[in-house]
C-alpha positions in Angstrom: 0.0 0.0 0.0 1.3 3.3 -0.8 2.2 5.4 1.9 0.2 9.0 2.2 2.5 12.1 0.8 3.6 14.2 3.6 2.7 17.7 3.1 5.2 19.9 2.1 7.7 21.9 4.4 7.2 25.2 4.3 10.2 27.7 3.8 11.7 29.6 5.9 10.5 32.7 3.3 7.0 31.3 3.6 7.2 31.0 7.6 8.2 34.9 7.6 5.7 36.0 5.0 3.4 34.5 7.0 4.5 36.2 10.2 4.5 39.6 8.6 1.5 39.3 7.3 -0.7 38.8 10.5 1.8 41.8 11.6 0.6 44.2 9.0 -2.7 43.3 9.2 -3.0 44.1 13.0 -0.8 47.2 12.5 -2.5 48.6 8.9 -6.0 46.5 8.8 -7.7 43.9 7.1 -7.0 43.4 3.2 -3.1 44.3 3.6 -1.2 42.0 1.3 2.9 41.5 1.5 4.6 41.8 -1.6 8.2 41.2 -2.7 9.5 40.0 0.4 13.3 39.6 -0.3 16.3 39.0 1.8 18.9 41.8 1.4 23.1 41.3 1.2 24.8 42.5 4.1 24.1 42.8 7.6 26.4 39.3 8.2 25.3 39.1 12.2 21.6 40.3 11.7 18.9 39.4 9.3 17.4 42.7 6.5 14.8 42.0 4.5 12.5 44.4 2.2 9.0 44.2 1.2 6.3 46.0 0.5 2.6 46.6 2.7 0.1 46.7 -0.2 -2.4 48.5 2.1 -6.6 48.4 2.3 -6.6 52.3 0.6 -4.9 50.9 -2.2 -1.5 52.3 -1.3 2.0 51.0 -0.8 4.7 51.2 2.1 8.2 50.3 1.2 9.1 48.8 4.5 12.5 46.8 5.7 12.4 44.2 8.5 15.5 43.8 11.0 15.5 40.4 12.4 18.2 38.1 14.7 19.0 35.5 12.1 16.8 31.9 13.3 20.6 30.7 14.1 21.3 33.3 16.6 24.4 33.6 15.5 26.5 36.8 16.1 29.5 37.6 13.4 32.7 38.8 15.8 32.1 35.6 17.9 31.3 35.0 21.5 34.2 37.1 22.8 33.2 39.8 20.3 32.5 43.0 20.5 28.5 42.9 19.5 28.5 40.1 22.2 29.2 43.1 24.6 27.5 45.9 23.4 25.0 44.4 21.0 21.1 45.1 21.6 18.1 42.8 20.7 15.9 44.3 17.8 13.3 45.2 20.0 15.7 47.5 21.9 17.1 48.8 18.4 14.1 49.7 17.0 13.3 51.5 20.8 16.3 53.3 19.8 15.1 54.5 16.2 11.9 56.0 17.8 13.7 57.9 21.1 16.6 59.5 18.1 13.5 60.0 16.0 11.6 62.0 18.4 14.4 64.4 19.1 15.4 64.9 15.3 18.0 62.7 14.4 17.0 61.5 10.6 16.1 57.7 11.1 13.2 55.8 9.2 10.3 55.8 10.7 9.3 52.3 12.5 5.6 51.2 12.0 5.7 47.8 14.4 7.7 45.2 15.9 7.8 41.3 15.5 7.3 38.8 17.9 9.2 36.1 17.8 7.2 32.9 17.9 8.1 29.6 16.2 7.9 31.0 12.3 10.2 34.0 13.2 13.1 35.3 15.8 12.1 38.8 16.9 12.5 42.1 14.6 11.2 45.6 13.6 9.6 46.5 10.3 10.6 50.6 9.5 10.3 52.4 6.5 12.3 51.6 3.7 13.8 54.8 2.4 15.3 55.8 -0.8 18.8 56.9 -1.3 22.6 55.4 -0.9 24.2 53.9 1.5 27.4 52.1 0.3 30.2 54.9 1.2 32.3 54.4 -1.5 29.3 55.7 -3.7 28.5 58.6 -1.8 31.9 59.5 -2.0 32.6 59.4 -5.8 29.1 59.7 -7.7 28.3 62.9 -8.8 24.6 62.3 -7.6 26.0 63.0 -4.5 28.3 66.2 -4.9 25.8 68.4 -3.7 25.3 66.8 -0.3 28.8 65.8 0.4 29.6 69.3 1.6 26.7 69.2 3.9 27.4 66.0 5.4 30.3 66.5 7.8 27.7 69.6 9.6 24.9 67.7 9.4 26.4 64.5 11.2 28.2 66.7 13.7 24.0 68.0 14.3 23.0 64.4 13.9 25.5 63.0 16.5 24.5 65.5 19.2 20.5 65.2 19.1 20.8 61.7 19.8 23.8 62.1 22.3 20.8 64.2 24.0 18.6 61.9 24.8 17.5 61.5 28.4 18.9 58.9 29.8 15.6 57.7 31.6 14.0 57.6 28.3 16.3 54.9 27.2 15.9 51.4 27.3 18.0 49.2 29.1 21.6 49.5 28.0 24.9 47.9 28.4 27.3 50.5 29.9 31.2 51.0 29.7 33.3 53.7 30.6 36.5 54.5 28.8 39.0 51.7 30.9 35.8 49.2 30.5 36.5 49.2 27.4 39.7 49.4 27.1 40.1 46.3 29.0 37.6 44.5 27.0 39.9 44.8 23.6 43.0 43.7 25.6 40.9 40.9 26.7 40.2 39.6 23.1 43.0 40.4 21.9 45.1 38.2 24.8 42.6 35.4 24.0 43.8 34.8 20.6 47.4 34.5 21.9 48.9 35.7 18.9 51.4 38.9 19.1 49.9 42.7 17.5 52.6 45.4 18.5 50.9 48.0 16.7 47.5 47.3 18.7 49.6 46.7 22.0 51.3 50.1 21.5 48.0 51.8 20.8 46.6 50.4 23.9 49.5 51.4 26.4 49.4 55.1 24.7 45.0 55.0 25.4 45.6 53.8 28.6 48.6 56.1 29.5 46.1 59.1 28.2 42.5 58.5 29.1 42.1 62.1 30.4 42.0 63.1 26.8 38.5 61.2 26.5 36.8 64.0 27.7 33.5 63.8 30.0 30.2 62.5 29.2 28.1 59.2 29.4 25.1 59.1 27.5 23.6 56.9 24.2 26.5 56.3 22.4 25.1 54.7 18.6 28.0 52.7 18.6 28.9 52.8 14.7 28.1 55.9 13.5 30.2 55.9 10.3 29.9 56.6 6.7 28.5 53.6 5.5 25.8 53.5 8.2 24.2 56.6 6.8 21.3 57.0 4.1 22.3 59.8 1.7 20.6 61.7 -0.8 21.1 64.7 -3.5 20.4 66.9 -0.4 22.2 65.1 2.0 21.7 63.2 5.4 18.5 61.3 4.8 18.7 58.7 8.1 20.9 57.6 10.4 21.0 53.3 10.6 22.5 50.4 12.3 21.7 51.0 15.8 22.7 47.5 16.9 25.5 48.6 18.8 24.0 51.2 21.1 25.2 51.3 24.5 26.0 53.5 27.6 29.7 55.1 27.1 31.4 58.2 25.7 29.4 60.6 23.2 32.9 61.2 22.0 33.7 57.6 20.7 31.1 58.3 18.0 32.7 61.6 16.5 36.1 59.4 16.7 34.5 56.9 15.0 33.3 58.3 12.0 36.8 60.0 11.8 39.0 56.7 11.5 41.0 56.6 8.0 38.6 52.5 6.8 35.4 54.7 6.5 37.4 57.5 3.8 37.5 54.9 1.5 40.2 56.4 -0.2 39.5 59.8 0.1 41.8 60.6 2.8 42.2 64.1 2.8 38.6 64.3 4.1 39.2 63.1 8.0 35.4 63.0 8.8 33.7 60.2 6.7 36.0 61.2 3.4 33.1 63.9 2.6 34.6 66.6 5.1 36.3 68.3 7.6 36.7 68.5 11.6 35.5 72.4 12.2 32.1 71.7 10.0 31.6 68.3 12.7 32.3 70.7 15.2 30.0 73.0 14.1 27.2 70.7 13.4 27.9 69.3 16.8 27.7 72.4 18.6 24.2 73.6 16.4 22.5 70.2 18.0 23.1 71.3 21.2 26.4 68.9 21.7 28.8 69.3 24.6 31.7 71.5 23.6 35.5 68.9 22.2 38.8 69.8 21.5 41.1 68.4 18.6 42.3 66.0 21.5 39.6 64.4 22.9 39.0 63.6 19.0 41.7 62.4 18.2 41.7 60.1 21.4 38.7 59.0 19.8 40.1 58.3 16.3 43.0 56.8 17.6 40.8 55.0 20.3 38.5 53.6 16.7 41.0 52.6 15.0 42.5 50.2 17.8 38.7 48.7 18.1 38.2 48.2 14.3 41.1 46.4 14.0 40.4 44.5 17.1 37.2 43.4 15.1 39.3 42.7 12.2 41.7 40.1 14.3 38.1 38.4 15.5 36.9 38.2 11.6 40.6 36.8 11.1 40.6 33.9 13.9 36.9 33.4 12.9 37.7 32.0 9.5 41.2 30.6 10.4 39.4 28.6 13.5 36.3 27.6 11.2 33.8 29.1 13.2 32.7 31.6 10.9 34.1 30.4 7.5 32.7 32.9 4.8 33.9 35.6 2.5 33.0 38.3 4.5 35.1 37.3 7.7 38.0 36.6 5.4 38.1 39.4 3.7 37.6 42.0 6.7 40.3 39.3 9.0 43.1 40.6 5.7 42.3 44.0 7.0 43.8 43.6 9.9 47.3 44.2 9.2 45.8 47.3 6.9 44.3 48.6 9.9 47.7 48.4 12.1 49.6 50.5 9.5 47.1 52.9 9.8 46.8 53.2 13.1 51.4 53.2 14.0 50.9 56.3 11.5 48.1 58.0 13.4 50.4 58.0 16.4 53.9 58.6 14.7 
């Protein structure tokens, strides 16, 4: 006797449709349809995906949905840095609607997801038109109208959501400036494996940590060129709030200044589209706390010691097998990249 066909499995695409599409009806009413649901490159230790809300008025919301990947899996590792300062989506998209509210340039989020056996947990926020690789925004001539505006405007950016009440925010992981300096010894002591240039970087933070300046509020965490949707006109939103923590509103401004997110165009320190005094400037028009040329360059210096830390966690990653893909080789090679750059910061 034949045996009954089982019924089909469904996919892990048709699991999330589903999932979205209960969503979208609670959130925008009965009728609402998903459409073009598609999973986006990037984002190797979270889950992006784009779709459209065909909605009961006949109208369409572009919409992108941040999700934990079903494996749970996190890119730097165990001992990595998103393992210490990493958020949940839940707490990211929080984040989105606290910077929105104060007038940092985000995308607007319409509702969260609940993680139940078709899904892990996520956000759905609108899906917003303009660039985002940096290399782009940096050469196309689309963008040569707005790259002189940038620098000011995420100087203005930085400082609105530095602002932010503390008691407004959601739980947060917090670290102070030798928190975190001890954390990237840490890792870089587990991996037993000799980096005079990060070693020297370290001794010369830790020697100077005055320079950090005061302050400890929402630090974004990777606020970068890169991380930034741009138009003709300029700053269009602010992304990638996965890293938000407690710490030093400085480490952001430092952050954006490191020579890996110039791509190339070096002679423009902040983000290769511009220069210190407009960052100051927009920082100080947002209300920021006053900085000197030395807390920043604490900060860049401080940067470039942590993205190259991140770099020897990609590298060990691959080499150990844990994380075996083209992405954590190629950023591992950029380790030794990163080390030049940072011995010639401090020469």
């Amino acid at each position: 006797m034949a045996k009954a066909e089982q019924p089909a499995m469904k996919s892990i695409e048709d699991e999330l449709r589903s999932a979205l599409h209960e969503a979208a009806i609670e959130h925008f009413g009965d009728g609402t349809e998903i459409e073009g649901l598609v999973k986006l490159s990037g984002g190797a230790s979270r889950e992006t995906w784009s779709f459209d809300a065909a909605i009961p008025d006949g109208g369409r919301l572009p919409l992108i949905l941040k999700r934990d990947p079903p494996s749970d899996e996190v890119t730097d590792g165990p001992t990595g840095v998103a393992s210490v300062l990493g958020v949940d989506r839940w707490t990211e998209g929080r984040l989105l609607e606290l910077a929105g509210e104060v007038g940092v340039p985000v995308p607007r989020v319409h509702f969260f997801l609940a993680a139940d056996p078709r899904t892990t947990a996520g956000f759905v926020m609108q899906r917003l038109e303009g660039e985002t690789l940096g290399r782009r925004i940096l050469r196309e001539d689309a963008y040569a109208e707005a790259r002189p505006k940038l620098a000011f405007q995420c100087g203005q950016a930085a400082a609105r959501l530095h602002g932010i009440p503390i008691d407004r925010l959601p739980p947060l992981n917090s670290l102070r400036v030798d928190e975190e300096l001890q954390l990237y010894r840490d890792i870089l002591d587990s991996f037993e494996h000799a980096h005079a240039g990060f070693e020297y970087a370290l001794h010369w933070l830790e020697e100077r940590q005055a320079l950090a300046g005061d302050g400890h509020t929402l630090a974004h965490g990777d606020y970068r060129n890169g991380n930034f949707v741009v138009g003709p006109d300029g700053l269009r939103a602010v992304l990638d709030w996965e890293l938000g923590h407690l710490g030093n509103p400085f480490s952001d401004l430092g952050w954006i200044c490191i020579k890996s997110w110039r791509y190339g165009h070096v002679g423009k320190p902040v983000g290769g589209f511009g220069e210190v005094d407009e960052l100051l400037a927009g920082y100080q028009a947002g209300g920021g706390a006053p900085f000197t040329v030395e807390n920043l360059r604490f900060w860049e210096v401080f940067g470039c010691m942590r993205w190259g830390v991140v770099c020897v966690i990609n590298a060990f990653s691959f080499l150990t097998g844990s994380q075996r893909t083209i992405e954590t080789a190629t950023i591992g090679r950029r380790a030794a990249e990163t080390e030049y750059d940072l011995l010639e910061l401090l020469d």
